[in-house]
N, C-alpha and C positions, 0 to 999 in steps of 0.2 A: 936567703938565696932567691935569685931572679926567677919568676917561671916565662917562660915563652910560651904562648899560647896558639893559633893557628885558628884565625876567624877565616871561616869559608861560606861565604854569601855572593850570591852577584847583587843583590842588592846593597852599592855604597853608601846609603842611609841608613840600611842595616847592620854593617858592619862597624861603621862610625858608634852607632847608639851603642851595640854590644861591648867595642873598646872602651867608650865612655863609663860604661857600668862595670868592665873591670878594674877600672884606675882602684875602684873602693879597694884589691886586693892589691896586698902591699906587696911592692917587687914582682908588679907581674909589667910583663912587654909583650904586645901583640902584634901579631903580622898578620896582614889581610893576603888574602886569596878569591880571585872571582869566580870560579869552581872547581869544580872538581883536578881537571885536568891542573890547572893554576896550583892546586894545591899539592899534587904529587910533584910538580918540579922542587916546591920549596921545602916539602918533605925531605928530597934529595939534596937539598943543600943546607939545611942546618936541623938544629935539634930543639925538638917540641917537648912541654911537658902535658898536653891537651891540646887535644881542637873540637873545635865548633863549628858544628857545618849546618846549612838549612839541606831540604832536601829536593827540591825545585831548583835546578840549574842546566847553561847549555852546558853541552859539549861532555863533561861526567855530573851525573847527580849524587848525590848526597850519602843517596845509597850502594850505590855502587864506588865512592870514595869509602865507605868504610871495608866494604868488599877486600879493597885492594893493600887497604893500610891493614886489613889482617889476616890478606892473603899472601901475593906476589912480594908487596912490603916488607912483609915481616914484621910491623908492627903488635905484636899480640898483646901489652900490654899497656901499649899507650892511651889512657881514659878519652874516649871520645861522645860528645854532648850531640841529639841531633836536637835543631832548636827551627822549627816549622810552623805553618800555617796550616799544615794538613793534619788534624785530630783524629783523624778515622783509626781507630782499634788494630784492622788490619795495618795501616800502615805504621804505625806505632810498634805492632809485632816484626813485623818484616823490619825495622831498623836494630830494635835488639838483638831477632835474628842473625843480623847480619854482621854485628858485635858492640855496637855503641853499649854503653854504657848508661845512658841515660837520655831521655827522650822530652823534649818539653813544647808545649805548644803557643805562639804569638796570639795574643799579645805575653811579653815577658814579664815576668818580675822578677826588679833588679833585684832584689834580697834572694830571691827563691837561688836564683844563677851567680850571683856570689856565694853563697851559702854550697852549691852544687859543686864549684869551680873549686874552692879552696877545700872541700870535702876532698875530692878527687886527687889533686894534687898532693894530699898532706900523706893518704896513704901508698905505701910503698907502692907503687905499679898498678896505683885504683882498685887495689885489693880492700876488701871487708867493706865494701862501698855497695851500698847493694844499686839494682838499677831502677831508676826514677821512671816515675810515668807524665 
């Protein structure tokens, strides 16, 4: 089965590389989003099985995208990756907090984020997944 996944970066270099490293997941299709706001429109128009957001964007950031996708949204259990340049502890806490799933810091590795992506996916509603640092 296809997963749809929901790359949310403003950086197009960074979203590029990210879809590039999921090609290795078989039957997955990715849609980019420049932030936050960008991503709730396409939230609203089809169905995701994960997203991946960095946390540094205009207009909505990262955090407050997951805010929404599991508040206002209704998404509570769609596994969400944050994947950032900022490693600081607090802000690490403040994303799971907020309900990601799992937290990773740039530079990537593509095994780590394949290996996180198809974890996520594989169980029911990102259940029994515990969450990543």
């Amino acid at each position: 089965m296809e997963k749809t996944i929901l790359v949310v970066d403003d950086s197009a270099t960074m979203r590029q590389l990210i879809g590039l490293t999921l090609k290795k997941v078989k039957g997955c299709h990715v849609v980019e989003a420049q932030n936050g706001v960008d991503a709730v429109g396409r939230l609203g128009a089809g169905a995701f099985d994960l997203i991946i957001t960095d946390i540094k964007m205009p207009e909505m950031d990262g955090l407050e995208l997951v805010r929404q996708v599991r508040g206002p949204l209704g998404h509570t259990a769609l596994p969400i990756i944050i994947v950032t340049t900022k490693g600081e502890e607090a802000t690490r806490d403040a994303g799971l907090q907020a309900g990601a799933n799992a937290y990773l810091t740039k530079p990537l590795s593509g095994v780590q984020l394949v290996d996180l992506v198809e974890r996520l996916t594989a169980a029911p509603n990102g259940a029994g997944v515990g969450r990543e640092g």
